[in-house]
C-alpha positions as CSV (number, residue, x, y, z in Angstrom):
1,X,116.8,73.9,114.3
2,X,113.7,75.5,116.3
3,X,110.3,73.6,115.7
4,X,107.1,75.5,116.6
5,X,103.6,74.4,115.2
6,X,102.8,77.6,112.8
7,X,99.4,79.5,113.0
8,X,97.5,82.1,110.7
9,X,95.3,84.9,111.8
10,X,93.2,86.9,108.7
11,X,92.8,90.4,109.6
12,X,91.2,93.1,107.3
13,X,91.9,96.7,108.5
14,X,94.6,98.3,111.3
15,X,94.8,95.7,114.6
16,X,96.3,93.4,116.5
17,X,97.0,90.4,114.5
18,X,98.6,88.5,117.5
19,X,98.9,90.0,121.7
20,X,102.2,88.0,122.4
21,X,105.8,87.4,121.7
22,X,106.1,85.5,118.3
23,X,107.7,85.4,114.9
24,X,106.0,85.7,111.5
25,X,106.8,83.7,109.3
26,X,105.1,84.7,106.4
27,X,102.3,87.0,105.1
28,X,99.2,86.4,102.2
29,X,98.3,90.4,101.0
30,X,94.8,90.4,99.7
31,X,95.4,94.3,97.2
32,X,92.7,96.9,96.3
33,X,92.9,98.3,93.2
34,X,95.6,101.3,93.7
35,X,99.1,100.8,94.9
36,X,99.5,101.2,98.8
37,X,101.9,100.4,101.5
38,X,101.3,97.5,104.8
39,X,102.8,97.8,108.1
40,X,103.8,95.3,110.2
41,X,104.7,96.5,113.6
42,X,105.6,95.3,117.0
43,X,102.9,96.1,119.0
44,X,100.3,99.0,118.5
45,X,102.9,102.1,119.4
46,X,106.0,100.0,118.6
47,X,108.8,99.7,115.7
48,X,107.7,98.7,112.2
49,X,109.7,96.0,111.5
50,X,107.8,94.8,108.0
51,X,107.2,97.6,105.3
52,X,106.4,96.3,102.2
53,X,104.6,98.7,99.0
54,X,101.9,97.0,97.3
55,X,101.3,96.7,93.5
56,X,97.7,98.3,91.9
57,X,95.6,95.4,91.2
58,X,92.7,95.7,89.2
59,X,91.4,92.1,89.9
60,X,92.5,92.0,93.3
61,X,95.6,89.5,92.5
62,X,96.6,88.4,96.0
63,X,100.2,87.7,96.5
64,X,102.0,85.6,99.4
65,X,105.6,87.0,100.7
66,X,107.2,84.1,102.9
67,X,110.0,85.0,105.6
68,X,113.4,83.6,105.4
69,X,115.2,82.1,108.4
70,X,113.5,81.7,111.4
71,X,111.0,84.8,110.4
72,X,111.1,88.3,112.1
73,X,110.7,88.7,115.8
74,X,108.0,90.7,117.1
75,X,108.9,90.8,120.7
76,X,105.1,92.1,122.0
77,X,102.9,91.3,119.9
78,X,102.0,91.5,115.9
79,X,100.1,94.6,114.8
80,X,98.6,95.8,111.6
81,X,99.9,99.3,111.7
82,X,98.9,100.3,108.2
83,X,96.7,98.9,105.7
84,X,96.7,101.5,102.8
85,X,94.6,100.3,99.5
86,X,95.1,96.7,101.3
87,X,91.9,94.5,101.6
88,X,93.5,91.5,103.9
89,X,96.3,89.9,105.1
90,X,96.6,86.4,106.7
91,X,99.6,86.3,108.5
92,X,101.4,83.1,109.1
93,X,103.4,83.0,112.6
94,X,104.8,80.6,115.5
């Protein structure tokens, strides 16, 4: 079994979350209050490799979505690709 300490970065619009080979492990999605779509992709030009569509919120309801296995590989880096009616994510990787 592969042991690596986790870490979080919070990130509230379209960026890097992380510069560097990793794997995520988890995500915490902050909604607005219409339905919208985040991106997870590896690096700033690369392959999205986490698409998920988010519900409408009118309160703002966050909702955590935790990886299963050993998490998805993002070989260059972590990047916020799209953030559509998203307010935040913290991202949970190692």
């Amino acid at each position: 079994m592969m042991q690596t300490d986790v870490k979080s970065a919070y990130v509230d619009s379209a960026t890097t979350v992380y510069d560097a080979a990793t794997r995520v492990k988890g995500v915490y999605v902050y909604v607005g209050s219409g339905a919208g779509v985040l991106e997870l992709s590896d690096g700033a030009s690369g392959t999205v490799l986490l698409k998920m569509a988010t519900p409408a919120s009118s309160t703002g309801n966050p909702f955590y979505i935790p990886v299963p296995g050993e998490g998805i590989k993002f070989n260059t880096g972590v990047y916020a690709k799209t953030m559509t009616n998203v307010a935040s994510i913290t991202v949970f990787y190692g």
